[in-house]
Kinemage of the C-alpha trace (Angstrom):
@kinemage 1
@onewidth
@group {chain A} dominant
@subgroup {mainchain}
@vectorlist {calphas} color= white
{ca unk a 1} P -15.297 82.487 91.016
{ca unk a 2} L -14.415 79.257 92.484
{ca unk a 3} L -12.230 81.281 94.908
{ca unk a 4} L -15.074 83.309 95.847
{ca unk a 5} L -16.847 80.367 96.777
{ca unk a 6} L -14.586 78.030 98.712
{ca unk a 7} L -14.195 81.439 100.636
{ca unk a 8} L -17.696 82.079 101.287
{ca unk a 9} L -18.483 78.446 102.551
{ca unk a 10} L -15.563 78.588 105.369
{ca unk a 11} L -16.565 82.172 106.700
{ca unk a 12} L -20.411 80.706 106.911
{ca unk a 13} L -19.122 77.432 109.081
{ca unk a 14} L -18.275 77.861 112.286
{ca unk a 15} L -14.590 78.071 113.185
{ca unk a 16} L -15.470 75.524 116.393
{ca unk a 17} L -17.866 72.626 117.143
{ca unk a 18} L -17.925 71.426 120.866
{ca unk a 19} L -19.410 68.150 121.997
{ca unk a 20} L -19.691 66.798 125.427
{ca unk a 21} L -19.478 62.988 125.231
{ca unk a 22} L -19.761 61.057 129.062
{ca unk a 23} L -19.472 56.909 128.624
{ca unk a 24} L -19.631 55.070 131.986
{ca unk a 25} L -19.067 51.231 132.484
{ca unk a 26} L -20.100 49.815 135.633
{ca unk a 27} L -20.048 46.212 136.498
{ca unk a 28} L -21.242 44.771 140.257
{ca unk a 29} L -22.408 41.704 142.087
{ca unk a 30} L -24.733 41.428 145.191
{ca unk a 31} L -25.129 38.223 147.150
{ca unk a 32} L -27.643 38.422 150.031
{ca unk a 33} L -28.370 35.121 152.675
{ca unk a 34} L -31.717 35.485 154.075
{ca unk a 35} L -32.104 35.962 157.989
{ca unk a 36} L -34.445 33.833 159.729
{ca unk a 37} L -38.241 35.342 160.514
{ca unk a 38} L -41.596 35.117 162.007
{ca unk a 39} L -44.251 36.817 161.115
{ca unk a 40} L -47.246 37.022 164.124
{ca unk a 41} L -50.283 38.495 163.407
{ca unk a 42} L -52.910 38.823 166.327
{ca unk a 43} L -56.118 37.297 165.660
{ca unk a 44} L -58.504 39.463 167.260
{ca unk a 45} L -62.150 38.911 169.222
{ca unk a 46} L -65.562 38.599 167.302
{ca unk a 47} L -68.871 38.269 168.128
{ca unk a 48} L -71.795 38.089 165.486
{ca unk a 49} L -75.354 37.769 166.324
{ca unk a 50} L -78.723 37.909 163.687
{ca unk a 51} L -81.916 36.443 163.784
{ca unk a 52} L -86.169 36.943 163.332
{ca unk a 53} L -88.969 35.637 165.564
{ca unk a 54} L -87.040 34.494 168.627
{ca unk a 55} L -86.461 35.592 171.857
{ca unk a 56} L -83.250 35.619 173.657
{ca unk a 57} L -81.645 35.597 177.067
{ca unk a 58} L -78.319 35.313 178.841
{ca unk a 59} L -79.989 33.126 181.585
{ca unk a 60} L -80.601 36.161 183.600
{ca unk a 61} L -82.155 38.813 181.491
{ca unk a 62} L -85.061 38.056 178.976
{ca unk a 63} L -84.279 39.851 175.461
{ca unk a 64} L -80.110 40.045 176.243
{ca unk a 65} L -78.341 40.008 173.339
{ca unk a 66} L -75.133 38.535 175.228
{ca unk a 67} L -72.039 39.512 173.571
{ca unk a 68} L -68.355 40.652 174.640
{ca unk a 69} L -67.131 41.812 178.202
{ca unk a 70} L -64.072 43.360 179.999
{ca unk a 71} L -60.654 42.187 177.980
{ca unk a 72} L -58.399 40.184 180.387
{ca unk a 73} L -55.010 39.528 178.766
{ca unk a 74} L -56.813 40.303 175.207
{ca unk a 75} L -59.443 37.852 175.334
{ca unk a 76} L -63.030 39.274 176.125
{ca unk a 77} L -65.497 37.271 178.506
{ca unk a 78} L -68.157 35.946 177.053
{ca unk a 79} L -71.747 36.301 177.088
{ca unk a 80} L -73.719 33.756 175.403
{ca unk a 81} L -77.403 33.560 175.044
{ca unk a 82} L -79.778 31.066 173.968
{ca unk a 83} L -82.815 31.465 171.747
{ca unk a 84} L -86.205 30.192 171.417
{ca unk a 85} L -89.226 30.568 168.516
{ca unk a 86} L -91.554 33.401 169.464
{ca unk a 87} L -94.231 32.166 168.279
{ca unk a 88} L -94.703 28.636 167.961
{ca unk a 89} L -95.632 27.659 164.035
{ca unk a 90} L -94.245 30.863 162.821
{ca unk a 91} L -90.934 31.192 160.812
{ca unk a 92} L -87.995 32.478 162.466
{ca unk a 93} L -84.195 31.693 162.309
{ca unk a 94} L -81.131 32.625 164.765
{ca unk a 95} L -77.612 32.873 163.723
{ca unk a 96} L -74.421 33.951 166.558
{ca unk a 97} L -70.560 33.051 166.572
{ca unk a 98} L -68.041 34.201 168.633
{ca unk a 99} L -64.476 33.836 167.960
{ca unk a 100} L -61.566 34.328 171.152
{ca unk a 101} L -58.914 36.103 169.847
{ca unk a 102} L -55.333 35.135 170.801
{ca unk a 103} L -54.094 35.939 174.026
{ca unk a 104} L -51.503 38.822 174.787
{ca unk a 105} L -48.446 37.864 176.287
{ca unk a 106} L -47.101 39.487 179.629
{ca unk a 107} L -43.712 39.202 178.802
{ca unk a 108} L -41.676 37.616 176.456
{ca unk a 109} L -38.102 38.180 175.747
{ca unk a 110} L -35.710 38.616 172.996
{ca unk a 111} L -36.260 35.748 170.422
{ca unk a 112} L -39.889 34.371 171.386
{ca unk a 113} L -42.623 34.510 169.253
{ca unk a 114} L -46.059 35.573 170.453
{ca unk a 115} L -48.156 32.389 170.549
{ca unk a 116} L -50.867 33.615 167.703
{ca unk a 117} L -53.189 32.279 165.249
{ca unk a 118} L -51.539 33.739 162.046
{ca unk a 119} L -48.476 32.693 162.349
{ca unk a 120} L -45.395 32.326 159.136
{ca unk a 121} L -41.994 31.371 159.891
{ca unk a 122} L -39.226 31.280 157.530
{ca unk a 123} L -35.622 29.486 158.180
{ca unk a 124} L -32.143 31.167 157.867
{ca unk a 125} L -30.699 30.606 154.012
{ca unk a 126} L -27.651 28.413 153.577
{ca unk a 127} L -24.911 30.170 152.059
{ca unk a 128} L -23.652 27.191 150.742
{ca unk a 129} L -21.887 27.940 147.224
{ca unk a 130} L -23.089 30.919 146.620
{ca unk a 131} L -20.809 33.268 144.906
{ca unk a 132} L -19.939 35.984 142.236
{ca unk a 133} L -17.242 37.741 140.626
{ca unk a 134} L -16.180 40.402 138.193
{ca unk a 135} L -12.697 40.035 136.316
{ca unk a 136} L -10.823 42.695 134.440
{ca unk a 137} L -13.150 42.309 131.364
{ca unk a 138} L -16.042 42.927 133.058
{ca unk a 139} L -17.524 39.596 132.863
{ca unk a 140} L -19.543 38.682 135.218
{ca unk a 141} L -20.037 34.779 136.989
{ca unk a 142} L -22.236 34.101 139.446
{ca unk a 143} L -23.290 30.995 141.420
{ca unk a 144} L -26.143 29.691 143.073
{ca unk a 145} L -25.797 29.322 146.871
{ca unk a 146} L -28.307 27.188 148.820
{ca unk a 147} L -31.851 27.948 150.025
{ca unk a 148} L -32.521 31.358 150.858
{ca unk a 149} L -30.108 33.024 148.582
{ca unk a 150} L -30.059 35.604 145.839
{ca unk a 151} L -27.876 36.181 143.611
{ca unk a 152} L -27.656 39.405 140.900
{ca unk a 153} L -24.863 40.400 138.462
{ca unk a 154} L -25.422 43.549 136.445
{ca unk a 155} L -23.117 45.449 133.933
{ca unk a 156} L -24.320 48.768 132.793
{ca unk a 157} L -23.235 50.976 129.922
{ca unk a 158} L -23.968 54.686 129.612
{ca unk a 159} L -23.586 56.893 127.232
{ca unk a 160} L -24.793 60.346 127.136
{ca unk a 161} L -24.008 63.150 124.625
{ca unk a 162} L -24.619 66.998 125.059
């Protein structure tokens, strides 16, 4: 019977298993030295004006508002107006701003920075010991440079089974 058996359990296995196994190791280093930069952002024109019980005028016209004109080089003209109580005793209040916004350039060449409002400048970085390396064992060593560096080691393992 034990025959019978042993025989049984090998014809209900089957004769081949298959497996895919993939392992990766991958090891690198990237060392980057920031580039100088500017960062310019235009600050553009505004003009605001609010109020009750007043009346206004641009010296000319009675009940101008004033405001913004024709852009010359990206700066409006100007308008302004003055206000005075409508009715003397009465409550009123008056509220304007204007803001000029930064001038456009004609021409500026390669290298110049607009002359705007918003402006954020950043230095070249210094390389200065700022290093890495991998060896045969895949470790890793990595050094510091000087401002304006980075620095990454990675070592990656994979292992995938199908």
């Amino acid at each position: 019977m034990l025959k019978y058996l042993s025989l049984l359990i090998l014809l209900l296995f089957p004769t081949s298993l298959r497996a895919n196994i993939y392992h990766s190791i991958s090891s690198s280093v990237q060392l980057e030295v920031h580039a100088a930069g500017t960062n310019a952002d235009r600050i553009g024109n505004s003009y605001s004006i609010s109020g009750t019980g007043v009346n206004t005028t641009d010296g000319t016209t009675t009940g101008s508002l004033g405001g913004l004109g024709t852009a010359t080089n990206g700066v409006n003209a100007y308008t302004p107006i003055t206000a005075s109580q409508l009715t003397a005793g009465d409550a009123y209040s008056f509220s304007a701003s204007y803001l000029a916004g930064d001038t456009v350039p004609t021409s500026l060449t390669v290298g110049q920075v607009s002359p705007f409002g918003d402006l954020t400048s950043t230095s070249a970085g210094t390389a200065g010991d700022l290093a890495g390396t991998i060896d045969t064992k895949n470790d890793i060593t990595i050094v510091a440079g000087g401002a304006g560096t980075t620095v990454t080691g990675q070592f990656v393992v994979g292992l995938t089974l199908d």
